[in-house]
N, C-alpha and C positions, 0 to 999 in steps of 0.2 A: 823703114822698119816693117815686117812684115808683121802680117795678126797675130802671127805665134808669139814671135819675140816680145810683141806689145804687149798679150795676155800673160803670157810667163812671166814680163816683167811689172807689169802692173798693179794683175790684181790684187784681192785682200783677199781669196779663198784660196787656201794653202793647196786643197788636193785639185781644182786647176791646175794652178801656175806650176803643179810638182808632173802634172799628167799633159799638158798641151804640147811640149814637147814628144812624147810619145811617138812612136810609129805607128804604135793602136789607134791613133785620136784621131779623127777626123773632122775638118771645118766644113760645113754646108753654106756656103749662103744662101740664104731668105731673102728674098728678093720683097722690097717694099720700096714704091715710087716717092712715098712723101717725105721717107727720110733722107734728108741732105745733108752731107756731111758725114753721115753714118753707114757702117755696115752691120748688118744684124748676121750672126751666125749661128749656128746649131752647133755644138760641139759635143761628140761622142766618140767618147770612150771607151773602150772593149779591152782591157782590160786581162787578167787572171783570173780573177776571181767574180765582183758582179757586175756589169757592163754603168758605167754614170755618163748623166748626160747635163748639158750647159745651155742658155741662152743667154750671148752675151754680144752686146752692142761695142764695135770699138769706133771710136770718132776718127775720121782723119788725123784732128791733133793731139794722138796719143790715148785720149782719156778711154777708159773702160768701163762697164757697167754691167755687172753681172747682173742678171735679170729674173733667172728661176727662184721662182718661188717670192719674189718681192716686186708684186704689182706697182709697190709705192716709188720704185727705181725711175717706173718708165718717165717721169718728170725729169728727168737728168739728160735726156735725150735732146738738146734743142737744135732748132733750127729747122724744125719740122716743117714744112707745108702741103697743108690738105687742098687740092684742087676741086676732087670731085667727090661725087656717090660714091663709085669705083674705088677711088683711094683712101675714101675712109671706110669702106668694107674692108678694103685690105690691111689696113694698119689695125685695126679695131682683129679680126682674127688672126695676123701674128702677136698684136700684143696680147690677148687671150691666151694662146700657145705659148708663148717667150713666157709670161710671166706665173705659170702657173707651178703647181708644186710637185717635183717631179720624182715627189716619194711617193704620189698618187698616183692609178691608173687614171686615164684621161682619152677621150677622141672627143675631136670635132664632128657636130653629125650637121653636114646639107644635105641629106633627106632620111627619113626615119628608116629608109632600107639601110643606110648605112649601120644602122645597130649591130655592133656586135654580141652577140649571146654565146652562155656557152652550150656546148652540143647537148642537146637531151637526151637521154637514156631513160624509157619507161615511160607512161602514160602520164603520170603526174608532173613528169619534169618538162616532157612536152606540151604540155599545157599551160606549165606557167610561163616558159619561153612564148607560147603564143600569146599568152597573156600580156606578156611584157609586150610584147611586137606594138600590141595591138594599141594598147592605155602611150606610149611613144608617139605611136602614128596620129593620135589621138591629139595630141599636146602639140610638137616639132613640128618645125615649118623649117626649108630652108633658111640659108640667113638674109636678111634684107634690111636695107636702108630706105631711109627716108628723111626728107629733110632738101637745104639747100645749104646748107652751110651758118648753124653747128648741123650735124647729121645726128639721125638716131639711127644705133644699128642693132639689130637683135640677133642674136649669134643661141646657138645649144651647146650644151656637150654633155656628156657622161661621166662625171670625177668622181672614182670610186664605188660605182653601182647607180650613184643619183642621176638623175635627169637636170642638168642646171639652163638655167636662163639666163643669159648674161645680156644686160639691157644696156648700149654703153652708147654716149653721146661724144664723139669727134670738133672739135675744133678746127676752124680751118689752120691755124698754129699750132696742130698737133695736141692740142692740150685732150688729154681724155679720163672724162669722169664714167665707172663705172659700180651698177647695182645688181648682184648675183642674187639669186634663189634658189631654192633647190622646190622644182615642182613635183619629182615623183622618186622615191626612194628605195632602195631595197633591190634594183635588178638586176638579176643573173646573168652576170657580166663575167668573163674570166678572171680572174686574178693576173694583176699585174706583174709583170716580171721587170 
């Protein structure tokens, strides 16, 4: 059976299973080493009207799990294994992105140039755009692990104007517990489309 037929047939989110058929829809794979068994996809949808977007895991044996916006999903995922640093950076930032809420704006930032701001116009507004630059560049560090197995991985991103730090320890079974904050609030970020 292919992921479409799986997803249409499976899941429990009506406007999925009503949209993955689609012509508009598109499946991405995400490519992650440690999950076995599993594919992770991106699924968007474009749509008439406002484009939606999916992350959802299908097992080999059928099962599905939609995954945006319900961090507590990622547990349904097994068979997982973590070998290295490397794979648990990479599992730890797609489940970061898979699981987040994607009536939010969101970027992953590995390095504080990546900010995106929006254009400034006038003296004041260039200013705080620099200012944001600057209090970012200040805080954000790429992402990096450490560890040997659990891993600690420290990941940033931007949800919704905030600066977050997402502090998330790796199992080598996959198992992953994570601690978000938000360390700087308010920045002029574009609005999300």
């Amino acid at each position: 059976m292919t992921d479409i037929a799986t997803i249409s047939t499976t899941t429990d989110e009506p406007m999925l299973a009503s949209v993955v058929t689609d012509a508009r829809t598109r499946l991405r794979p995400v490519p992650v080493a440690a999950l076995r068994g599993w594919r992770l996809l991106d699924v968007v949808w474009r749509g008439a009207s406002h484009p939606a977007r999916w992350f959802v895991a299908v097992a080999d044996d059928g099962r599905v799990v939609v995954l945006s916006g319900h961090p507590e999903r990622w547990a349904q995922i097994d068979g997982t294994r973590v070998g290295s640093a490397d794979e648990a950076l990479e599992l730890a930032t797609a489940r970061a992105d898979a699981t987040r809420d994607m009536a939010k704006g969101w970027q992953l930032l590995t390095s504080a140039d990546d900010l995106r701001l929006r254009p400034a116009t006038g003296a004041d507004a260039r200013q705080q755009v620099d200012e944001a630059r600057e209090q970012v560049r200040a805080l954000a560090e790429p992402p990096r692990v450490a560890g040997d197995g659990p891993w600690q991985v420290r990941l940033w991103s931007v949800t919704d104007g905030d600066l977050v730090l997402h502090e998330v320890t790796v199992a080598p079974d996959g198992a992953v517990t994570e601690r978000t904050g938000v360390e700087l609030a308010g920045l002029p970020v574009p609005i999300a489309r």
